[in-house]
Residue, then its C-alpha position, 0 to 999 in steps of 0.5 A: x459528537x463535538x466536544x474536546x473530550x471527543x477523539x479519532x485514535x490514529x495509529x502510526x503516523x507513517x512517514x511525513x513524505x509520504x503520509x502528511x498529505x492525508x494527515x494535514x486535511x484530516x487533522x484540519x476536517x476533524x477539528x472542524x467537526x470539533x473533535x481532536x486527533x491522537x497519535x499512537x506512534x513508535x517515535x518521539x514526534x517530531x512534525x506530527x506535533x502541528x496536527x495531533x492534539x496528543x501522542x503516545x510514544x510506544x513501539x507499535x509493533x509490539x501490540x500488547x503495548x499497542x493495546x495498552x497504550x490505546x485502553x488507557x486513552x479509551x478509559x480517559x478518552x471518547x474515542x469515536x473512531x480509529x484511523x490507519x494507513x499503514x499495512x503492518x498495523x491494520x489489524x491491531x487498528x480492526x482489533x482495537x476498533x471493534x473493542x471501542x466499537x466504533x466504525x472500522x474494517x472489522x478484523x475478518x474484513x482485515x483478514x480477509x485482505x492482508x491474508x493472501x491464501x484467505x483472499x484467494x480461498x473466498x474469492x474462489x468460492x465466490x467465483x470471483x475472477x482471480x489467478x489460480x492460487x495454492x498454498x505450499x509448504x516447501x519446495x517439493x510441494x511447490x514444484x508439484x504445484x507449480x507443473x499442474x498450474x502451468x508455467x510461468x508461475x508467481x511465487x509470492x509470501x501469504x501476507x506481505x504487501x510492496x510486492x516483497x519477495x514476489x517473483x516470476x518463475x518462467x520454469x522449473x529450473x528457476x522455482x526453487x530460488x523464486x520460492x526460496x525468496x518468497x518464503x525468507x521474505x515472509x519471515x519478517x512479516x506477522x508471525x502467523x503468515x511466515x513460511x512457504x508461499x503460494x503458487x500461482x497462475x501468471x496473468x498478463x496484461x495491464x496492472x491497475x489499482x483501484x483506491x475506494x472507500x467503503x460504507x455500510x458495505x457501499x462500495x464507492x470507487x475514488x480513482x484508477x490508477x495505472x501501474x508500471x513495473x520493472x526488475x524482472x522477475x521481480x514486481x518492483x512498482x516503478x510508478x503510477x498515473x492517475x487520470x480523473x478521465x479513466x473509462x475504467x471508473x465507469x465499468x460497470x463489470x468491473x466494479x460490480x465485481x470489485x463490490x462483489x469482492x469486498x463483500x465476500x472479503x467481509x469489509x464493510x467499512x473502511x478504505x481499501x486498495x485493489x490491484x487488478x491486471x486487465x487480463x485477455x480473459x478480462x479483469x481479475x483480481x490480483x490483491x485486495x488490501x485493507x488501506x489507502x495505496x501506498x506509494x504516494x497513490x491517494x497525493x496523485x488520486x487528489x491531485x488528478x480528481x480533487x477527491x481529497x482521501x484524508x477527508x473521507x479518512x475521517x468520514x469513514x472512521x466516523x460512519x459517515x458516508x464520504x461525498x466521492x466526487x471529482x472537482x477536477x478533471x487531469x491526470x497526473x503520475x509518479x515515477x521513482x528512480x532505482x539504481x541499476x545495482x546495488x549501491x551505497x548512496x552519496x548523493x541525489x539531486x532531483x530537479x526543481x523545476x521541470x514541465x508539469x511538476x508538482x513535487x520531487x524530492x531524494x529517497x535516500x540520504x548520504x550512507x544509504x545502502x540500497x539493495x535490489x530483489x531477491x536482497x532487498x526491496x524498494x530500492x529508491x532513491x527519488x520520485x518525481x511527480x507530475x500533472x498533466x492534461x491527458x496520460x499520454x502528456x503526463x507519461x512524457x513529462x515523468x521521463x522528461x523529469x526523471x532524466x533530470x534526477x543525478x545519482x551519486x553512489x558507488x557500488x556494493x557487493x550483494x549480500x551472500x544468499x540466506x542473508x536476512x532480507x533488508x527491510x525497505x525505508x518507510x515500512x519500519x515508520x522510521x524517520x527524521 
């Protein structure tokens, strides 16, 4: 398989503070087994150029020319494996995967998971534990919906990821404007997924999710990672802890269930994230998706365990069956910091030093507007990340560390209602 002429096909680079992390071990692994690294990306490179071989500069979004740009590398190119990570281009990347026939999540895997109302459709009639979930088409047929399955419902778009437009509706006075933004929220996501939402059962409990590869339908669990959430109604991530030492790996229940899952959902190779709340009933799924977690999920996996995702990125993409062991044993976490309104940014100043910090850094440069749900989403404006012995330490640390971040901003009217949903930084891969 070595020899220059030999390519992984990457598609979309992702931003550099929050992919370079798997980019750098990636590159460095496929070139040990002597293969070079192609970028298909919608902008001129700029640090990228230190790990890709190659970059073709098309607008990604457009999958035509997707396609075409990626057709043209496979006609003077072997491509021997497809690499993506990020949410709006997993489908292009299963489609072209299955062309080039190389390993990959196959494009049922892929719409098994991105598409929400199939996810639910297949888990229940596989009788995997899940909220109850039914797709609706407008307001009426929502509040219809929503008085069988009981109050509090989640009201949620079919195939958007980040938790956008996701609401909590306590009853039917507040259901009109949770499926309102649901479903404006759906607009900016992938054509054949706009419009209506689904109504579903509220579970409670405690959100977790679950970074794992999976080959030649193995599902081999890489790190839990404990969710924390805030902004009610709304479901806004305000950060994770990952610990090497979660008794939640070693669940046997659980991750049956979750091997289960993934074979229902049609993925038999690729690496997916699972959210799931540890509900009084017991686990039940929340969502599966068909990539790596986001918000710097797999940096805290590597950081707590050793396990380094962009080297299994590469295995997986190879058809080979990743080594999934942990070399350290720690915990370590997130926490991102959101303004308490709507405002325009003139400054932040996060810390550089602090006890058990890896890394913070700004989120939002001079100018920017950040909007809070229903206006907008992943309003941040720093993270800090910290390592620790044990959750409880590194639970400590992250708000000793947060409370050192300075916001400078002032404040901004929210936009009038109906107004175009003002898409979060990052999911547009712009960047610097």
């Amino acid at each position: 398989m070595g020899g220059t002429d030999n390519v992984l096909l990457v598609i979309g680079s992702g931003l550099r503070m929050y992919r370079e992390y798997l980019v750098r071990p990636a590159a460095a692994y496929a070139r040990s087994l002597g293969l070079e690294l192609v970028l298909v990306n919608n902008l001129k490179p700029t640090w990228q150029s230190e790990y890709f071989d190659e970059i073709e500069v098309v607008n990604v979004f457009d999958h035509d020319l997707l396609f075409a740009a990626a057709r043209e590398i496979a006609a003077r190119r072997t491509v021997v494996g497809v690499l993506c990570w990020d949410e709006p281009l997993v489908m292009p990347a299963a489609v072209l995967a299955d062309e080039f026939g190389v390993p990959g999540l196959s494009v049922d895997g892929v719409t098994g998971c991105r598409d929400k109302h199939r996810t639910r459709t297949l888990l229940a009639e596989a009788g995997i534990a899940q909220p109850e979930s039914t797709m609706v088409h407008d307001e009426q047929e929502a509040a219809e919906v929503a008085a069988r399955t009981g109050y509090p419902v989640v009201v949620k778009p079919r195939a958007l990821g980040a938790s956008m437009g996701v609401v909590l509706a306590a009853d039917e006075s507040e259901l009109q404007a949770a499926y309102r933004t649901a479903s404006d929220a759906s607009l900016v996501g992938d054509e054949p997924y706009r419009g209506g939402a689904l109504i579903e059962e509220f579970a409670t409990g405690d959100e977790i999710s679950i970074d794992a590869a999976v080959h030649k339908g193995e599902y081999l669990p890489m790190f839990v990672a404990r969710k924390r959430t805030g902004h009610y109604p709304y479901f806004e991530e305000t950060g994770h802890v990952v610990d090497a030492a979660d008794p939640l790996l070693t669940d046997r229940g659980l991750m049956d269930m979750l091997a289960r899952a993934h074979e229902v959902l049609g993925v038999e190779n690729g690496l997916t994230h699972t959210e799931v709340r540890l509900s009084p009933r017991g686990p039940v799924i929340i969502e599966v998706n068909g990539r790596l977690g986001g918000d710097l999920i797999p940096f805290l996996g590597r950081t707590a365990t050793g396990i380094d995702p962009g080297v299994v990125l590469v295995d997986i993409a190879l058809g080979r069956r990743p080594e999934i062991a942990a070399t350290r044993s720690q915990a370590a976490g997130i926490r991102f910091g959101y303004p308490e309104q709507d405002c325009s940014v003139r400054a932040v100043r996060v810390p550089e030093q602090a006890p058990g910090l890896v890394v913070a850094a700004p989120m939002a440069d001079p100018g920017t507007v950040l909007r809070l749900p229903p206006g907008g989403y992943i309003a941040r404006h720093s993270f800090v990340v910290c390592e620790a012995a044990d959750t409880v330490q590194c639970d400590a640390r992250l708000d000793a560390a947060a409370a050192l971040v300075e916001l400078d901003a002032d404040p901004v009217v929210p936009p009038p209602s109906g107004s175009t949903l003002m898409m979060p930084a990052g999911l547009l891969d712009s960047d610097a």
